[in-house]
N, C-alpha and C positions, 0 to 999 in steps of 0.2 A: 906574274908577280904582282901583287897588289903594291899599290900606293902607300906611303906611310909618311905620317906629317916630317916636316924639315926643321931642323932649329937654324940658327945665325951659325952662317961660317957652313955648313953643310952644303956640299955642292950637288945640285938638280941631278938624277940618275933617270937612266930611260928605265917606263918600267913597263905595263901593260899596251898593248897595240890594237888600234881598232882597225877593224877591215872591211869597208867598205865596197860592195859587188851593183852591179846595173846590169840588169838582164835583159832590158830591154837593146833595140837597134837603131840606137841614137845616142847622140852625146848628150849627158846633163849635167846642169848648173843651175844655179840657184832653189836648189831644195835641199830644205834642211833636214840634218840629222839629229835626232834627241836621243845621248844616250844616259841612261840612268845613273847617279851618280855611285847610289847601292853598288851597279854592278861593275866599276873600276875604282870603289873601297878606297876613296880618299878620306882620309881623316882628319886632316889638316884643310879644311875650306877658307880660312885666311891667307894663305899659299894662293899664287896665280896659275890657273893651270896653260901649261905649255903646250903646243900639238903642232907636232912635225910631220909633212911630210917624207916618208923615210924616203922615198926616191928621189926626190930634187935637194931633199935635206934644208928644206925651207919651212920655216913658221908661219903658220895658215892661224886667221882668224877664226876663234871661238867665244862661248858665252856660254856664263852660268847663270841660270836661272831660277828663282823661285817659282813654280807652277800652280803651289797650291796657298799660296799666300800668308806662311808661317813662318818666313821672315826666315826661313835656312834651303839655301841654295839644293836646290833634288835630281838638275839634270845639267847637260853639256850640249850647246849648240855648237854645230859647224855647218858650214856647205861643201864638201867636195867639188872638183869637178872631174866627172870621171866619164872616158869616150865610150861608144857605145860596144855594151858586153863587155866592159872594162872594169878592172879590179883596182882600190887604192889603198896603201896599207900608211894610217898615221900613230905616232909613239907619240905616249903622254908621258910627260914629266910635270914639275913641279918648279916655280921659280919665289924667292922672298920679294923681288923688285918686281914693283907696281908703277908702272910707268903713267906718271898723272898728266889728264886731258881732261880738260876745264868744257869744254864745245861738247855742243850739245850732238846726243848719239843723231845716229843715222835713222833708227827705229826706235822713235822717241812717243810718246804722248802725257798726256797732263789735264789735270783739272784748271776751268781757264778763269777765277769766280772773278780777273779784271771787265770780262765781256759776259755780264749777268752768271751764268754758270756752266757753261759751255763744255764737253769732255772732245780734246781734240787729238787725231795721232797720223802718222805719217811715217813714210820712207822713203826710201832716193828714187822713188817713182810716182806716190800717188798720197794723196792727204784726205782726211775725213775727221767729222766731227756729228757732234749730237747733242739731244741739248737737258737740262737741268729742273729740279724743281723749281728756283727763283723764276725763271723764266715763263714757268706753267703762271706762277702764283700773280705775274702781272700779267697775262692777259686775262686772264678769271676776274683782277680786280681795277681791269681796264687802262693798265698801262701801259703806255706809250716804248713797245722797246722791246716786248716779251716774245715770247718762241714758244708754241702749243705745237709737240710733235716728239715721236716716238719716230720718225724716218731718222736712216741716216744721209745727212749732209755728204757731196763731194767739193773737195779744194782742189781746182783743177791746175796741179804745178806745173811747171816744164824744166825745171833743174833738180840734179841730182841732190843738192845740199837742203838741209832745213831750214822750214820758212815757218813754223808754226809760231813762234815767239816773234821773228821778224815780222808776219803780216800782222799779229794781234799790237803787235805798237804802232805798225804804220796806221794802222785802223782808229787808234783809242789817243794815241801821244801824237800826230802829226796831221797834217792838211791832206796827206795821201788817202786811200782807201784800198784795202785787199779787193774791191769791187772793181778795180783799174788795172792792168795787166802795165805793169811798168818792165816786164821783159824776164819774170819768175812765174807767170798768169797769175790768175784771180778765182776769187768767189763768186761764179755766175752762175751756180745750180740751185734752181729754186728748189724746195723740198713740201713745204706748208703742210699740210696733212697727210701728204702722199710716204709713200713707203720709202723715196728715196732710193738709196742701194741698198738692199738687202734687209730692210725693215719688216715686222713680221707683222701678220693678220691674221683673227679666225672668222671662217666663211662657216653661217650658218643660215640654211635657206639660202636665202639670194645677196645677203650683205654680209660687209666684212667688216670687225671689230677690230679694234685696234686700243694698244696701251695709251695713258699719256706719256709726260716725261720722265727720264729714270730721279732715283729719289734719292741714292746712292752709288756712290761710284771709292774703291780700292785699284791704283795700280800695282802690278805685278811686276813688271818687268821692262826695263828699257836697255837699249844699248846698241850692240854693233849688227846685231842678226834679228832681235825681235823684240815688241815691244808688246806686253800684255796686258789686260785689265779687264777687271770686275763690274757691270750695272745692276742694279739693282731696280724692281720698279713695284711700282704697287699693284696689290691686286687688282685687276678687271675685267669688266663685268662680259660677255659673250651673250646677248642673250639669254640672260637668267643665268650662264653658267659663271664661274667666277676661276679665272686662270690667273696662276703666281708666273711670273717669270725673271730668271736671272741672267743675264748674256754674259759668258766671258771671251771675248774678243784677243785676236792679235794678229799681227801682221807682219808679215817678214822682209828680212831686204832684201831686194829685186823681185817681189810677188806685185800685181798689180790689185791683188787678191786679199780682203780678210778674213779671215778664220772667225765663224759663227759657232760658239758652243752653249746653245740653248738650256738650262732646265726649266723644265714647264711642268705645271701639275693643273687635273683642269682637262685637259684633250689628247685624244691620240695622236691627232696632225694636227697640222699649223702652215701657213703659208707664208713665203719671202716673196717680197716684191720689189720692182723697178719701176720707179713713174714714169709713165709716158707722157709728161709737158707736153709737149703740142697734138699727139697722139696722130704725126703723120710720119713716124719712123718705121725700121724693117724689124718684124721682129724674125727670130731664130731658137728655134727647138731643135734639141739632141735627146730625144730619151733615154737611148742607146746607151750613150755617156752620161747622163744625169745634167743636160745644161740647158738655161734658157738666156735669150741676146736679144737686147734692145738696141740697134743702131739708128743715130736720127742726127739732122742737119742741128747744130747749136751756135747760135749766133755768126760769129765768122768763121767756124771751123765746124768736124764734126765728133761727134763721141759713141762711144762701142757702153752698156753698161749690162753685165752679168751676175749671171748665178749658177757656183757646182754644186751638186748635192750627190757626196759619193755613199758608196754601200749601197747602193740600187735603192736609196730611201727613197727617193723620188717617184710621187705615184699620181701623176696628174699637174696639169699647167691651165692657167686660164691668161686669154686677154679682154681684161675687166674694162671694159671702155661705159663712161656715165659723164652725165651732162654738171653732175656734183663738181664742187671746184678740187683740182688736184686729188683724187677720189681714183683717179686711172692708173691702172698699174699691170704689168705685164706680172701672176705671181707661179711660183712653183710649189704644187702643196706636196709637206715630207711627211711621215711617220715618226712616229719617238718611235725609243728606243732606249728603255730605262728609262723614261721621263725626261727623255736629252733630243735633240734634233742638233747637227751639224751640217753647216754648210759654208762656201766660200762666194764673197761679194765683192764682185767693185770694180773696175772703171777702166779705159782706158782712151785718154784725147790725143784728136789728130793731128792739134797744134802741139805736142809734145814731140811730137818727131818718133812714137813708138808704135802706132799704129797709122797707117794710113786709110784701110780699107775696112769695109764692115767682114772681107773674108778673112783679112788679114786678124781682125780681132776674134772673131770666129776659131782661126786655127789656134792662137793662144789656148782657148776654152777648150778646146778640142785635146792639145798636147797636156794640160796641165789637168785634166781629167783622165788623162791614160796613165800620169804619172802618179796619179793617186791610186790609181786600180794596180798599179807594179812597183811599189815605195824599194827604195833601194836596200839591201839587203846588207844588215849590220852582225857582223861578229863579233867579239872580245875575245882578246887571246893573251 
């Protein structure tokens, strides 16, 4: 039965069912599901949409989201969690109460122009940021303060709640610093020129090109599952060749992982990379599964940092080691596809209490790459 909008006094009916299957031999959690909104024909998008577990007859969190940034909600996030080779069947209905929460989502980000011009986002496991034209424009005209880079930044947190507006006060309004670990951690990953997590490059000959800072930035999405957004950056130069590039990004909650959806015009491939700072850490290659692992000692503790690259885009790795300052990066070169490259980036610290071990981060990469080669299997009924 399709959905149909509700007026005042109309009371919520069940109406279409989604059924979610895992055919894999394992339990999973924390991967999302996006079902299109087209295809369970809600008409009424001022309505909250409802989503029951029909077998516990509990209300499971969801999210609507705009994806292509026209301002009319297109798709339905949820996570399931369903045991392995297990089936879950949830009922959508429709509710008029909208139950208001002021705190900021879980999978949140923002444009930050109080810290020069900063794009920052985060979820209850890992934070990142990137940086701005203001920021290009004072080191070009030698101020004091500015950020030349197209890497992306890690905010290494250790609690599950949001800190991105918290640390930028402690930072700007107080004697504190997000550089000091007062028991939420800090900002201690230096990025400078280097690729960061998951920053991109073109290798032509023996050296790699790289953007400056993006020049525009649209959010998409924030909230309880995902948080999305648009960069924009200017054309550059490869070597006499001249590549456009647009990133739209997002990140889920409970992924340690962000979603890279590249369009590039300009080259067939392109490469992601991981700085290697000291460039005395382990690195790790999967081809098999499309992943590469930087593990290396950081400061008091240690950090895991990666890259997936599914659909067998993945067609070669290098580790680029140079005497250049922050210039070293461990990268994986992909193919477009349509003028798009996709791939997943990002981190994981051993003061957080989630990974202990370089295997331990390893098998993360390892599960969350098999889960992308077997997405779990959505019906509508």
């Amino acid at each position: 039965m399709a959905l149909v909008g509700i007026s005042c006094g109309d009371k919520p009916e069940s109406n279409q069912q989604i059924v979610v299957k895992n055919t894999l031999d394992k339990d999973r959690s924390f991967e999302t599901v996006s079902v299109a909104i087209s295809e369970l024909q809600i008409t009424d998008l001022k309505a909250r949409v409802v989503l029951k577990d029909v077998e516990t007859q509990t209300d499971i969190v969801s999210q609507l989201i705009d994806s292509d940034g026209d301002s009319i909600p297109d798709a339905l996030l949820f996570q399931p969690e369903i045991s392995a080779n297990g089936e879950k069947v949830y009922e959508v209905s429709l509710s008029l109460n909208t139950p208001e929460n002021n705190a900021d989502p879980a999978c949140y980000s923002r444009f930050v122009p109080e810290r020069t011009d900063d794009y920052a986002w985060e979820n209850n496991r890992v934070a990142f940021r990137t940086y701005g034209p203001v920021a290009q424009k004072m080191i070009e005209d030698g101020v004091k303060g500015g950020t030349l880079s197209s890497g992306i930044d890690a905010w290494l947190k250790r609690v599950d709640y949001p800190i991105i507006n918290k640390w930028y006060k402690k930072e700007l309004e107080s004697d504190g610093s997000y550089h000091k670990d007062d028991g939420e951690g800090l900002d201690n990953f230096h990025v400078g020129k280097s690729r960061g997590v998951g920053g991109i490059a073109k290798k032509v000959d023996t050296t790699y090109h790289i953007s400056r800072n993006f020049t525009s930035w649209k959010t998409l999405s924030t909230g309880p599952i995902r948080t999305s957004f648009i960069l924009t950056y200017a054309d550059w130069d490869a070597a006499g060749n001249m590549i456009s590039e647009e990133k739209k990004i997002s990140l889920d909650y409970g992924s340690n992982l962000s979603r890279f959806e590249i369009t590039l015009k300009g080259t067939d491939t392109i490469s992601a990379g991981l700085t290697l700072h000291e460039k005395d850490g382990e690195i790790g290659v999967n081809e098999k599964n499309g992943w590469v692992s930087y593990w290396e000692s950081h400061e008091d503790s240690e950090l895991g940092t990666g890259i997936i690259v599914p659909e067998n885009a993945m067609v070669g790795h290098e580790h680029y080691v140079t005497n250049r300052k922050d210039e070293s990066n461990l990268f994986t070169h992909i193919k477009t596809n349509d003028d798009k490259v996709i791939y997943y980036a990002g981190f994981g610290w051993e003061k957080s209490g989630q990974f202990a071990t370089k295997a331990e981060w390893e098998s993360y990469l390892n599960n969350f790459a098999e889960s992308l080669k077997n997405p779990l299997i959505v019906e509508i009924r």
